[in-house]
N, C-alpha and C positions, 0 to 999 in steps of 0.2 A: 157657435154663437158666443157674446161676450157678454157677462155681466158680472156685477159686483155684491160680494158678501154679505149681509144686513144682519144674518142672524145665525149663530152654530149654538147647538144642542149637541154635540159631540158627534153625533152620527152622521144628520142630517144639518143641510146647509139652506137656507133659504138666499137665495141669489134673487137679487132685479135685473133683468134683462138691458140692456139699451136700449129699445124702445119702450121702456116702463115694465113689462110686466112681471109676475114676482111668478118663479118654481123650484120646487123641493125638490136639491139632490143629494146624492150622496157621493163617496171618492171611492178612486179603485182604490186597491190596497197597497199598490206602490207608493203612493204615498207614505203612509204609514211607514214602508222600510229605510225610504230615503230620507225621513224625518225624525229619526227614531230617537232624539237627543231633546224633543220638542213631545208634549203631550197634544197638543193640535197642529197638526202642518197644516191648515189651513183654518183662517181666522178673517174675524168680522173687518172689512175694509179692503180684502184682497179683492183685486180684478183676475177674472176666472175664466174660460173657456171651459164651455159645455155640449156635454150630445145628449140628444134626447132621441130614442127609438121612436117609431112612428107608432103611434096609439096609446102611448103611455103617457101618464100623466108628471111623470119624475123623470132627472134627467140625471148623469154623470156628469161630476167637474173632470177635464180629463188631462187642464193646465192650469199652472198658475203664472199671471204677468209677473216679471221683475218688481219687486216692491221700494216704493219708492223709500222708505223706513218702515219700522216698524217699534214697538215697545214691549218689550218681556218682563219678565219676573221668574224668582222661585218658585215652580209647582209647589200650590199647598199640599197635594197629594206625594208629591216625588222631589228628595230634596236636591236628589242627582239631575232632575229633568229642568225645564224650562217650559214658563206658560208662555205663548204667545197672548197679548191682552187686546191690542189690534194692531192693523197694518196701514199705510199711507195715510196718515196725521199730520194737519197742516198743524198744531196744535195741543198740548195736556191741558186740562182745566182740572186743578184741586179744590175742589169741596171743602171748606174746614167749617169746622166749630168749638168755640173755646167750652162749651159746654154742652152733657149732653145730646149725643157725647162729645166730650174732651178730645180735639185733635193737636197732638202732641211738636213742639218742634221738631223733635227728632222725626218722627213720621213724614214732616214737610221735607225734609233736607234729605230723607230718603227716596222719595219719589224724585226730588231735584237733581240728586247723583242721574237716577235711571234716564230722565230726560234729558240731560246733559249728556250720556253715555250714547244716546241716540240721535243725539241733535235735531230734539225736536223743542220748539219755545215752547213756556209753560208759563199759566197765568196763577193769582193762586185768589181763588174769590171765597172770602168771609161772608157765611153765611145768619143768618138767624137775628139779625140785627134789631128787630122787633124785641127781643126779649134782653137785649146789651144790659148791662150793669154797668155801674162807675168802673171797676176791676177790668170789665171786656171792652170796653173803647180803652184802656190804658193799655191790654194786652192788644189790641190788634196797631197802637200808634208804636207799638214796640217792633212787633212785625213790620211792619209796615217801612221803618227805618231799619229793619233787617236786611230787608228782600227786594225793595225797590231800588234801591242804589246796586244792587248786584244783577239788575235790567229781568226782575222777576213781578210784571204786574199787581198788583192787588186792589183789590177791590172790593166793598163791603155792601151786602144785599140783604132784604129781605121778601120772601116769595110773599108771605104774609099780609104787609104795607105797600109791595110793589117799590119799596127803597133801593132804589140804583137800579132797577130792572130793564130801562131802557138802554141803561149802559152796558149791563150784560147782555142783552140783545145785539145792540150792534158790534162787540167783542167778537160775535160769534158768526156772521155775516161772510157768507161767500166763503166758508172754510167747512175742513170736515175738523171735529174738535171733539177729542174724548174728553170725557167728563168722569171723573174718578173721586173717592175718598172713602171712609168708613161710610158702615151701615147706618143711616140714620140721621147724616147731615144734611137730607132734605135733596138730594141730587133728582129723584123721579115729584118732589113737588115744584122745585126750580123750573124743570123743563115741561111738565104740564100747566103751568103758566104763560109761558113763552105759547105753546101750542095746546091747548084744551083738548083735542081731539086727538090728541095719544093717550090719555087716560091711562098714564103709567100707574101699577099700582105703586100706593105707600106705607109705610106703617109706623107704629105708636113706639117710643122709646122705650123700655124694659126700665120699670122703677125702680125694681132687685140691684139689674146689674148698672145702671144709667148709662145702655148701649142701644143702637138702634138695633130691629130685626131684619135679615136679609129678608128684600121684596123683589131687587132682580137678581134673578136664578142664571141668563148667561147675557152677556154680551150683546149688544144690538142696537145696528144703526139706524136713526130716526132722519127724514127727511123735513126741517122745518121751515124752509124757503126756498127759494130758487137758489144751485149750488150751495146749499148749506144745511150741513149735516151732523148729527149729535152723535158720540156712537155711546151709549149709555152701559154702564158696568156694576156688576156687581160689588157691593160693601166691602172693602179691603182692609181687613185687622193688620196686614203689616206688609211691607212690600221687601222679601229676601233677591238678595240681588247676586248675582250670578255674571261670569264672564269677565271679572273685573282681577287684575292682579295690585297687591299690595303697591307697589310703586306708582301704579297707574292712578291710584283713588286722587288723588290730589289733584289731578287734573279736572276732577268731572267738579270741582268747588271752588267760583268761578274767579273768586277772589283770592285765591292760590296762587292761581296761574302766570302773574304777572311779576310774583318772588319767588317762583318753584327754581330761575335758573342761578336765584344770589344762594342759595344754601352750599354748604363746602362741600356737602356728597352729593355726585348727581343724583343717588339712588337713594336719599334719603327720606325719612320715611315721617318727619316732620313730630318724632314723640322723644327719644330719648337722644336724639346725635346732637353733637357741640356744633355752634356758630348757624344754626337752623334758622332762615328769614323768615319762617313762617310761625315757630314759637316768638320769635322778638316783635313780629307783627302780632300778634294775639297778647303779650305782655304790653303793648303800647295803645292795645286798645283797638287797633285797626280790623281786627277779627271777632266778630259776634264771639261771646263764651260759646252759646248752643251751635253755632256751628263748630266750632272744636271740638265739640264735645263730639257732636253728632260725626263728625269727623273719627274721631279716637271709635264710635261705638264699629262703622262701617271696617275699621281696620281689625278692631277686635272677631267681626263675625265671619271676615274671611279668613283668618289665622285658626 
């Protein structure tokens, strides 16, 4: 039997069948060995193949399909391993908020590297707009002139007032689309708007630290319309990124790419080498500073 991933607990897998309906399995443990570089060899959005023994009510995954992409990160727990975070994503949707908590450029341009790395498009929707200040429409028209000309959506919502809601709706139509950012940007009250009847939980922002609390614990795909699918994640403090060689960074930033081949070194590394087209593009203005920056930080964390 075929069906597809919705939900891991590390253990247990809750799969939907192809004809709809939803069973709890688990994996043999070759997985595990053939995976070993990965803390999940099998993650929410895989298409699966399963056997179920006659009378039991749980089955084994006993295959996994070819995946069509997928999207990683640094295990928080393991800094040598890799999370899978899901798999066949028509789609990234970043969460932000400029307050509140504070979602950082650098943290934008990190997740941007990751999805550029996987060639999957990425939207980036401004959340909380209900409580904007003069400061936060000026920081999101700065964004906004950041990330739109380098063919990175944005768009500004709130769950609140229902501001732009119907546009993040039909964003999300006929696709399966993770939905990512810190704890607290409102990602499980967004999509309990969209759909009521998920009744994700949420939680209060931390006045101490003015951070949200993690409310989802793992990963999980949500059904909200016909072909169209949420796969909802947990609160991400930081996204370490793995896989990536020094030389290569420049490519995943997307506006590099089109003066990576005028620099005098092929192998240049776009910080300290003479006649750099990507320094004289950042001295003329044609390079956001934060992304340079955020640039310099990604070269600094794989060094």
């Amino acid at each position: 039997m075929k069906g597809r991933v919705l939900r891991s607990t590390g253990s247990w897998y809750n799969v939907q069948l192809e004809d709809g309906r939803l069973i709890e399995c688990r994996i043999k443990g070759k997985f595990r060995l053939e995976e070993n570089k990965v803390t999940n060899p099998i993650a929410v959005g895989d298409w699966v193949t399963i056997s179920q023994e006659e009378g039991l009510e749980t089955a084994v995954i006993s295959a996994i399909d070819k995946r069509q992409n997928y999207i990683v990160r640094k295990s928080p727990k393991n800094q040598y391993k890799r999370h899978i975070i899901a798999a066949n994503i028509d789609q990234a949707v970043l969460i932000v908020t400029f307050s509140k908590p504070r979602t950082s450029l650098g943290f934008i341009d990190r997740f941007l590297v990751i999805t550029e790395m996987y060639h999957i498009p990425a939207v980036i929707v401004f959340n909380k707009q209900d409580v904007y200040k003069k400061k936060d429409h000026e920081k999101f028209a700065e964004a906004v002139a950041i990330y739109e000309p380098l063919g990175y959506p944005c768009l500004q919502v709130s769950a609140i007032t229902g501001h732009n809601m119907e546009a993040f709706q039909e964003m999300m139509l006929g696709k399966t689309s993770l939905v990512s950012g810190h704890s607290g940007v409102g990602k499980s009250t967004l999509l309990n708007t969209m759909r009521p009847d998920l009744q994700l939980a949420t939680g209060k922002i931390s006045a101490k630290f003015n951070k949200g609390r993690h409310t989802t614990t793992f990963a999980e795909m949500h059904e909200l319309a016909k072909d169209t699918y949420i796969i909802d994640t947990p609160g991400i403090k930081e996204f370490g990124i793995m896989d990536l060689e020094l030389p290569e960074v420049g490519h995943y930033f997307s506006e590099f790419r089109a003066m990576l081949n005028d620099c005098q070194f092929n192998n240049c590394l776009h910080k300290d080498e003479p006649d750099c087209a990507i320094k004289y593009a950042f001295v003329e203005d044609q390079i956001a500073e934060s992304r340079y920056m955020s640039y310099l930080s990604v070269l600094e964390e794989i060094q």
